[in-house]
C-alpha positions as CSV (number, residue, x, y, z in Angstrom):
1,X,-62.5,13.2,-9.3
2,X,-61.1,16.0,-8.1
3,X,-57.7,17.8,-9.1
4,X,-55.7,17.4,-5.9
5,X,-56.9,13.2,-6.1
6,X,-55.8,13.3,-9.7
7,X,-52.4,15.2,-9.1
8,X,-51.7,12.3,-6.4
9,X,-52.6,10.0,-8.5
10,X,-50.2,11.1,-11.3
11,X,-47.5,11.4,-8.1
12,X,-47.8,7.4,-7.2
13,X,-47.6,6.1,-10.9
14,X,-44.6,8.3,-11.6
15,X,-43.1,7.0,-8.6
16,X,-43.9,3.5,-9.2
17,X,-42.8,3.6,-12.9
18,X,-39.9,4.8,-11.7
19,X,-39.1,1.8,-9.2
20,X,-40.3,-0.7,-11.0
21,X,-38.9,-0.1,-14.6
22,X,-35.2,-0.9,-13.5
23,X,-35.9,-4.4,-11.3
24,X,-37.8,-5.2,-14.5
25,X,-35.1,-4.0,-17.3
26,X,-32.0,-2.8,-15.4
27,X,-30.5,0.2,-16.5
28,X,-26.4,-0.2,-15.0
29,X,-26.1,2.4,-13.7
30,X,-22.2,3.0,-13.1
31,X,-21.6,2.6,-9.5
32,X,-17.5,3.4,-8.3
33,X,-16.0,1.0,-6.1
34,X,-15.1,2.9,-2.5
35,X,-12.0,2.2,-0.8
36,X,-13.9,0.3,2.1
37,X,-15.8,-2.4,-0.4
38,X,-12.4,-2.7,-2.2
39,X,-10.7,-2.9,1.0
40,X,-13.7,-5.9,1.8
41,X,-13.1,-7.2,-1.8
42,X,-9.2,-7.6,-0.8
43,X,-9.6,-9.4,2.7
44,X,-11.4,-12.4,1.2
45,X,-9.6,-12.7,-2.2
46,X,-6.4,-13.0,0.0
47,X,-7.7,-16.1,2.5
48,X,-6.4,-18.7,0.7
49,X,-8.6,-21.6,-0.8
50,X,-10.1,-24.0,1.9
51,X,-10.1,-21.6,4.5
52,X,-12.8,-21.0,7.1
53,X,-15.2,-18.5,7.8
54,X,-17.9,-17.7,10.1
55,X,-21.5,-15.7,8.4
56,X,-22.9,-14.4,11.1
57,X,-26.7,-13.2,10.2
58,X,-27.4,-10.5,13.0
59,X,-30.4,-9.0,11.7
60,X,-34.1,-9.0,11.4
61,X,-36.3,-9.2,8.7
62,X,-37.7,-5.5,8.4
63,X,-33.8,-4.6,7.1
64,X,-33.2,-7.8,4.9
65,X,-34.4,-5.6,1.2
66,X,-31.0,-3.9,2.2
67,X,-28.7,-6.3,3.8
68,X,-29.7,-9.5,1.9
69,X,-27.9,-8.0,-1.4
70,X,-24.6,-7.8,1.0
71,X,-24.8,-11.0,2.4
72,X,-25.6,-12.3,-1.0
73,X,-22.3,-10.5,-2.5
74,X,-20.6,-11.7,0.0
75,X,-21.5,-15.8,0.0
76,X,-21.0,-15.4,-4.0
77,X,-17.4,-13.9,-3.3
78,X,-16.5,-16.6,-0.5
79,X,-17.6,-19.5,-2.9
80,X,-15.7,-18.4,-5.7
81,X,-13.0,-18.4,-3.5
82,X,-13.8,-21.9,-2.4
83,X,-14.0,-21.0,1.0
84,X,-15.8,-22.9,3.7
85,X,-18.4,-21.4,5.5
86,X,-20.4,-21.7,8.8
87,X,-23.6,-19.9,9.2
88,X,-25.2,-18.6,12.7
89,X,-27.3,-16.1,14.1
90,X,-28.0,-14.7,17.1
91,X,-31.0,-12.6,15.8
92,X,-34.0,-14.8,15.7
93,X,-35.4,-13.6,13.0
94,X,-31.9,-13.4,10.6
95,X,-31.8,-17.1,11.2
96,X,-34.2,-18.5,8.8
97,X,-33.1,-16.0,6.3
98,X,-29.0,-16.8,6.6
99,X,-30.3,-20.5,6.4
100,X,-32.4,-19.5,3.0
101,X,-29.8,-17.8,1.6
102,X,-27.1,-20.6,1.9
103,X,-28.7,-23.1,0.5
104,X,-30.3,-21.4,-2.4
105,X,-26.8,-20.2,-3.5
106,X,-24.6,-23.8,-2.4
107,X,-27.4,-25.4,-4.6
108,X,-26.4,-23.2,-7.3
109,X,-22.8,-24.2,-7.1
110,X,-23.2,-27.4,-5.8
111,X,-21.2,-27.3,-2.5
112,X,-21.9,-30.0,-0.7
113,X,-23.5,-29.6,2.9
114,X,-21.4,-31.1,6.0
115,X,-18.2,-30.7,4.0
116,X,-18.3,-26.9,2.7
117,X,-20.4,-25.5,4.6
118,X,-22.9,-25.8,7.9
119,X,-25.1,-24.4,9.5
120,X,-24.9,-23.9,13.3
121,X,-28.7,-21.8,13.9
122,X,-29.3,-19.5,16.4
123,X,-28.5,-18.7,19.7
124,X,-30.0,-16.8,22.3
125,X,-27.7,-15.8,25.0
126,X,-25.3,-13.7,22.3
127,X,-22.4,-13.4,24.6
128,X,-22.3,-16.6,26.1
129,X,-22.5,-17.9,22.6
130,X,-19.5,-16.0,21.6
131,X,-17.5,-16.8,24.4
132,X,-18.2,-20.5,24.4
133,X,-17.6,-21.1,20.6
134,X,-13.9,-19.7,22.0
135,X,-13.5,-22.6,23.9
136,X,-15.9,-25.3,22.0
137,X,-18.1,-25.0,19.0
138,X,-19.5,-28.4,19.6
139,X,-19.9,-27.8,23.1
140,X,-21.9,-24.7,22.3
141,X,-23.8,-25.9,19.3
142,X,-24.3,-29.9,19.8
143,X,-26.4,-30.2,17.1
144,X,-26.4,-28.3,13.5
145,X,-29.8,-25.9,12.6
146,X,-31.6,-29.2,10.9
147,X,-31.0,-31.1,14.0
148,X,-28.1,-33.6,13.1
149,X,-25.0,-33.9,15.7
150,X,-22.3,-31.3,14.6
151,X,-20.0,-34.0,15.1
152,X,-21.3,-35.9,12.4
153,X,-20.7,-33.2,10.1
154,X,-16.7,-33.2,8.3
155,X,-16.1,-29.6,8.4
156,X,-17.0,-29.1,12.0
157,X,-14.6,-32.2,13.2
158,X,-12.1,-30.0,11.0
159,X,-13.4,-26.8,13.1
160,X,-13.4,-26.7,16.5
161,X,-12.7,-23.1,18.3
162,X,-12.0,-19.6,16.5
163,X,-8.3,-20.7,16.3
164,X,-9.5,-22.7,13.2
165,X,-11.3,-20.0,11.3
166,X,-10.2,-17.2,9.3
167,X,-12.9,-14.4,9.3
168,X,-15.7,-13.9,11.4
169,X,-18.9,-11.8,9.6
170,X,-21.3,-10.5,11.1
171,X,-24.2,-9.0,8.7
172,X,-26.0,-6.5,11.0
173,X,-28.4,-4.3,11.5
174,X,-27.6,-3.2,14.9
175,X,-24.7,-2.9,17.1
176,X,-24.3,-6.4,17.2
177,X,-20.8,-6.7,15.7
178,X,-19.7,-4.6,18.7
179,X,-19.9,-8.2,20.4
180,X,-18.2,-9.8,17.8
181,X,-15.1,-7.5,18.3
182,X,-15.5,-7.5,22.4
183,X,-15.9,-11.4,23.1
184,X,-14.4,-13.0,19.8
185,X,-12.2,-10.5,18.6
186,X,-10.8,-9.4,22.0
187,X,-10.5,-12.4,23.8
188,X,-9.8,-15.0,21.2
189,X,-8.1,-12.8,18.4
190,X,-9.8,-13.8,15.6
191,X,-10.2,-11.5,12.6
192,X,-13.6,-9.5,12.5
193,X,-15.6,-8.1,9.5
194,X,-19.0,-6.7,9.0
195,X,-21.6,-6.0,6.4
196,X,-23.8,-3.6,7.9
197,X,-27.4,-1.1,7.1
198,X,-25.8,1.9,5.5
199,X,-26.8,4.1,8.5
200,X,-24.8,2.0,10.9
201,X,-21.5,2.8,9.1
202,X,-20.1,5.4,10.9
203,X,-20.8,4.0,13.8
204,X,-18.0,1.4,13.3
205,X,-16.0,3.6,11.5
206,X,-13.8,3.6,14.7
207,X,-13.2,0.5,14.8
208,X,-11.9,0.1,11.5
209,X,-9.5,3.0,12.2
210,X,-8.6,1.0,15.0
211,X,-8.2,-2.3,13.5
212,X,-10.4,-4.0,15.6
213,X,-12.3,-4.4,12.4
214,X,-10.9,-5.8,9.8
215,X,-13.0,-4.7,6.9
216,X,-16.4,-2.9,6.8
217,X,-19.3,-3.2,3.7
218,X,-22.5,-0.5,4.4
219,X,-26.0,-0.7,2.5
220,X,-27.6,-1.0,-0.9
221,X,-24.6,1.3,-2.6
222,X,-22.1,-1.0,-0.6
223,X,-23.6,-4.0,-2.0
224,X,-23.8,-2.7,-5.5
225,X,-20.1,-1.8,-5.5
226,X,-18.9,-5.6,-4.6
227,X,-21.6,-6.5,-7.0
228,X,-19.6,-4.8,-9.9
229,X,-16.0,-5.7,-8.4
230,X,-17.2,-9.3,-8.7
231,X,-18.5,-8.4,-11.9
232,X,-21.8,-9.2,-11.8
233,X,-25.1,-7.7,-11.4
234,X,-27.4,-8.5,-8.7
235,X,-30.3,-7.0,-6.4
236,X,-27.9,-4.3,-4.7
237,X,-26.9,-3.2,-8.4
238,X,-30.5,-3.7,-9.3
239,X,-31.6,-2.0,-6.0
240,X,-29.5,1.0,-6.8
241,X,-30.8,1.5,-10.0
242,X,-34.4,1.6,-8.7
243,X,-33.3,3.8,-6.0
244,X,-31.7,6.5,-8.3
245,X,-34.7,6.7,-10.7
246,X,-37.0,7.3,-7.6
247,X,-34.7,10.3,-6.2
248,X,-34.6,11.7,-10.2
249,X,-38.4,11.4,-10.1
250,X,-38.8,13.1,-6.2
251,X,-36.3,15.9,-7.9
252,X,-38.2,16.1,-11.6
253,X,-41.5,16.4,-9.5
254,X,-40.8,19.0,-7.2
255,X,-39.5,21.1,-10.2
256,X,-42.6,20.4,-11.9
257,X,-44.4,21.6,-8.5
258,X,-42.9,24.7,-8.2
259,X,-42.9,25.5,-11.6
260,X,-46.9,25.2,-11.7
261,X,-47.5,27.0,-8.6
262,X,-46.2,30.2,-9.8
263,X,-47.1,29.7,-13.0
264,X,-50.7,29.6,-11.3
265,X,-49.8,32.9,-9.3
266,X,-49.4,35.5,-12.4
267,X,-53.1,33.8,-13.4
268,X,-55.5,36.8,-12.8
């Protein structure tokens, strides 16, 4: 085996050690909560108990390892708030994981389905979906994601157009909430919030300056900060702590790298 195979070798295991060590035995590391999760953190403690909102899972699969632990902050935080909630999509592939995510958590807490929460599936045609929820959920979504009539449901007879929620969140990848803020936002006035990838932040940064948006939540460091304003510790705080080993280890490395190399250059 030769020394370069061996040196990359070393390399891997230092980096995997380095990842795996805190998922395995979490190290809490001490995370600050920013202005922008507290200001999240504020808009849903102050909807009052039994009020509506809308999880919208705009996203796809490949960005889940960093938007799941928001959306999973975020569903925690609404149910200790006893909110209702109604789930959609209009990302194919974020619909089976919203769906996931809902019902492993309500099972945890035991909220009932049809009366705390539902979920509405996934839509196509985006902004025709926006635009028609405006004027008729039921219209728009005749039947829930496991195929019973929404009408059958309690909370959607108590829900029928944006007038009767809250919040809208869309948990995004993409640009997608831009829609939100256009079509339901614009047009129908209700209140808009998104949990976003942490490199999409400052593209909606305008928007909250503007108060189009009402609150914004970016990334794995975003996720760990509600995390420990909830005060609990899940897979963004968990996340984060992997994260930070990895970058001490990438840093630790290249020192060890440079130090060797001209060590080996004074060598005769």
């Amino acid at each position: 085996m030769s020394l370069a195979t061996f040196d990359r070798r070393i390399i891997f295991g230092v980096i995997f050690l380095a990842v795996a060590a805190p998922l395995i035995v979490p190290i809490g590391l001490v995370s600050e909560v920013s202005p922008g999760t507290q200001q999240f953190y504020d808009l849903i403690e102050q909807l009052p108990e039994g009020s509506v909102i809308m999880l919208s899972f705009d996203c796809e699969a490949s960005s889940w390892p960093e938007i799941g632990p928001v959306a999973d902050a975020l569903v925690r935080h609404a149910m200790r708030r006893r909110l209702k909630i109604i789930g959609t999509s209009f990302l194919s592939e974020g619909t089976a994981l919203g769906y996931d995510l809902l019902t492993r958590l309500t099972r945890q807490t035991g909220m009932p389905y049809g009366a705390d929460w539902i979920y509405l599936g996934f839509r196509p045609q985006y902004i025709a979906a926006m635009l028609g929820m405006g004027e008729s959920i039921q219209t728009e979504f005749p039947e829930d994601y496991t195929g019973r009539p929404l009408d059958s449901l309690p909370l959607s007879r108590q829900v029928r157009t944006y007038a009767d929620m809250a919040l809208v969140v869309s948990i995004a990848d993409d640009t997608m909430p831009q829609y939100w803020i256009e079509y339901a936002g614009g047009r129908y006035g209700v209140k808009i919030a998104t949990g976003l990838s942490a490199v999409m932040v400052t593209t909606f940064t305008p928007y909250l300056d503007s108060r189009q948006l009402a609150a914004v939540i970016g990334g794995l460091k975003g996720a760990a900060e509600y995390e420990r304003r909830l005060g609990i510790r899940g897979s963004g705080s968990r996340g984060m702590d992997a994260q930070s080993t990895a970058h001490l280890a990438i840093i630790l490395l290249v020192i060890v790298g440079n130090v060797a190399y001209f060590a080996g250059r004074k060598k005769p």
